[in-house]
N, C-alpha and C positions, 0 to 999 in steps of 0.2 A: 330677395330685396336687400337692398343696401342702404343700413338705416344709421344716420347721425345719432353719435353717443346725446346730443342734446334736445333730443327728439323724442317723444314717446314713442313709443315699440307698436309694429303693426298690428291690425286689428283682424285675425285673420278671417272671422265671422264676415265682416265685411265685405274684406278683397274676396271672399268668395260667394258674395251677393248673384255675381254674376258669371261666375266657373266656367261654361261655355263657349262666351263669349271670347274670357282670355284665354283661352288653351288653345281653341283651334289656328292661334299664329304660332302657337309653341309646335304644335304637330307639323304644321306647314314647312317651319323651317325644318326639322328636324327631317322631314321628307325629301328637303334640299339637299342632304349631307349623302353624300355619295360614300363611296368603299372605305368602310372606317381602316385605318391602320394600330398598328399594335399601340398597347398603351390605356390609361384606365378614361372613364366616361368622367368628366366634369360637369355638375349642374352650378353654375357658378350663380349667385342670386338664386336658389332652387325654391324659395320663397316656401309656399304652405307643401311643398312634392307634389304639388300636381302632375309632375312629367316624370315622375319617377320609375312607373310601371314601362311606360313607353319608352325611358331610357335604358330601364334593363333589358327590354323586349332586342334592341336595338345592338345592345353590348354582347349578349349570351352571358355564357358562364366563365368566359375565360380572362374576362376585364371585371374591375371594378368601379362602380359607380358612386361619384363622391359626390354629396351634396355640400355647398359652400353657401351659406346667409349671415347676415349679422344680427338678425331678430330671432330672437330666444322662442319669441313665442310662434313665429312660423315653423322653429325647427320642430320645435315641441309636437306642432300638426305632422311634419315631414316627417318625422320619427315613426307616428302610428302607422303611413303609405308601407312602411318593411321591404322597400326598395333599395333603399341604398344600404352600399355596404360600410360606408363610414358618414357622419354627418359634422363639419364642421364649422364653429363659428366666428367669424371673420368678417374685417373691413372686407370689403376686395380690394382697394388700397395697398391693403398691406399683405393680401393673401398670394400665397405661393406654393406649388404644387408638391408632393415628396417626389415625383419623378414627371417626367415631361407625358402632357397628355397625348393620347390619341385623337380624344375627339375633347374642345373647352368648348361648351355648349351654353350659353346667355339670354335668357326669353325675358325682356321686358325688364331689365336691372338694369345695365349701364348708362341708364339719362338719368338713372341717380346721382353717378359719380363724375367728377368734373375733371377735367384737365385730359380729355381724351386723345389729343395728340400725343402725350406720352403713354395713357393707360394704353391704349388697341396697340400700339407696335410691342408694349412690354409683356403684352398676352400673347402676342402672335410670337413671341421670342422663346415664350416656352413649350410650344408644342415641338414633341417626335419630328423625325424625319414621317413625312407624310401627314402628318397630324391635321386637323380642321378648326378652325377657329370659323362658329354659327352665330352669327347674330342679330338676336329680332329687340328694337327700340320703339314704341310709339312714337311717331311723327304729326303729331296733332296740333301743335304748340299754339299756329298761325288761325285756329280755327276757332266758333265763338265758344265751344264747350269748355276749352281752355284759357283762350286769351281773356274772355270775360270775366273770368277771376283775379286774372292779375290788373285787370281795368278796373275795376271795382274795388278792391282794396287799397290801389294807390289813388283812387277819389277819396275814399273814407279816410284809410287811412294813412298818411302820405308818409315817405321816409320806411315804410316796414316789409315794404317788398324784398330788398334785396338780402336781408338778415333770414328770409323763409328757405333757401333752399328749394325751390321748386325746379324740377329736370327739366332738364335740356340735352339735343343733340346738334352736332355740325352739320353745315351743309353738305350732301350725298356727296357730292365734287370730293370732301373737304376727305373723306375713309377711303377714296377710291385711291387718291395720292399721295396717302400714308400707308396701306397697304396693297395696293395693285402691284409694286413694285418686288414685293415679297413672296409672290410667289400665283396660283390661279384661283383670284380673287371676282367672283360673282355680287352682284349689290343690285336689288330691287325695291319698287315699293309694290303694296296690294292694300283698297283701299275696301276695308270691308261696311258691309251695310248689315248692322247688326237690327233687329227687333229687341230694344228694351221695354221692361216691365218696371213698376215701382207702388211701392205702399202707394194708397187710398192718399191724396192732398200732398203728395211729392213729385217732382218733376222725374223722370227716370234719368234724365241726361246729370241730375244733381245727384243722385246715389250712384253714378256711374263713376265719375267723375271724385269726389271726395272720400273715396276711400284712398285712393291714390293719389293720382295728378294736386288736390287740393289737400289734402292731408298738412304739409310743411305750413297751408296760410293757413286753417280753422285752428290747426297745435295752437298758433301764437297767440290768439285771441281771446277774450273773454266771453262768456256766454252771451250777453247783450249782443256786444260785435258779432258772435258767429251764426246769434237768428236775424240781426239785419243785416246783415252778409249775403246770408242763405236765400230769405225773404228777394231781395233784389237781384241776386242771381238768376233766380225762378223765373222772376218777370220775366227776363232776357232770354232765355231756352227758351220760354211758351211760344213767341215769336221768333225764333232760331228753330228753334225743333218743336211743332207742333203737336200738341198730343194728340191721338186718335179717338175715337170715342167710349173704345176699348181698355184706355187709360193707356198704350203703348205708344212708341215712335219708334220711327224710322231712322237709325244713327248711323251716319258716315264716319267710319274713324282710318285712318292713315296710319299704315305701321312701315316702318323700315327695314329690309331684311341684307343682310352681307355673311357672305362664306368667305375665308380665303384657306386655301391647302398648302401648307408649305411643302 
């Protein structure tokens, strides 16, 4: 995770509400990466190490697997996985390899960081001859589990949206003709249909959702604000994503995934 110094630090109790659910696009892509070449494994964002075991599985013994986040307290969790071989803490911004990787590996961090017309080509710059740049982003933005946050707080609260920092990605077109050019660069989407679960009188698509995607707008807020926030959010999932009777739903989420091998 790629976390603003002005920002509280992730919660990783949280992000891991729901483990399952976000890992199985890390594995997916990671299943996309074809014949690794020489050079050490990158978990760029490697957030709590959840992908950790799977990255070593992937690397053997003859690479090293480096974890990169900028939250102290995911590294903290990352550290206990005993996966990686070094763990460092970095913007990605400003983060930069000790040698050129094999395999830069990215699950769900880069709609953190903004300005990715120069971020993705300045990554794909540092990989080996042969090397892979993986990249899996949620793509949800457009949908109500998302956009209704940002609809809602600029009702309430008007003026305070754009100071939150909430992720964002380019349009597919927009990676394919900044890196296609670079070399054999693959881009899909997979739209998975998860089953969430949630505490007794919480909407699940609301715990899904605010540990992450809504994190930057609840930070800013005051308590008042973030239970009539929350309160009015819910309304909208109930009729967006129905609950079952089981307390569960049915959640479409949209993820973006892009390889390129130079």
């Amino acid at each position: 995770m790629n976390s603003a110094q002005q920002t509280p630090d992730w919660n990783p109790g949280a992000y891991a509400r729901f483990h399952d659910q976000r890992l199985r696009p890390a594995l997916d892509l990671l299943n996309a990466v074809g014949q690794m070449s020489a050079g050490d494994v990158i978990d760029l964002g490697c957030g709590n190490g959840a992908m950790g075991k799977a990255l070593r599985a992937r690397a053997g013994t003859s690479r090293e697997v480096i974890g990169v986040d900028a939250s102290p307290a995911m590294l903290d969790k990352a550290r206990g996985e005993k996966s990686y071989s070094i763990l460092q803490q970095a913007d990605i911004n400003d983060w930069h390899p000790r040698r050129a990787p094999g395999l830069l590996f990215s699950n769900a961090a880069l709609h953190w960081v903004g300005n990715h017309e120069q971020l993705m080509p300045r990554l794909a710059s540092m990989l080996g001859k042969g090397g892979t740049l993986a990249i899996q982003m949620p793509h949800q933005n457009k949908a109500p589990s998302h956009r209704v946050w940002l609809s809602l707080v600029e009702e309430l609260y008007p003026g305070r949206v754009e100071k939150m920092g909430t992720p964002g990605v380019m349009a597919p077109v927009k990676y394919e003709e900044l890196l296609g050019p670079l070399g054999q660069f693959r881009l899909w989407e997979t739209e998975y249909y998860q089953r969430l679960v949630a505490e007794k009188g919480s909407h699940p698509v609301r715990r899904f959702t605010e540990s992450t995607y809504a994190r930057p707008i609840l930070d800013a807020l005051d308590a008042e604000e973030k239970a009539d926030l929350i309160a009015r959010y819910e309304d909208v999932m109930h009729s967006a994503y129905p609950v079952r009777e089981d307390g569960s739903v049915l959640f479409p989420f949209r993820r973006m995934f892009f390889t390129l091998t130079v």
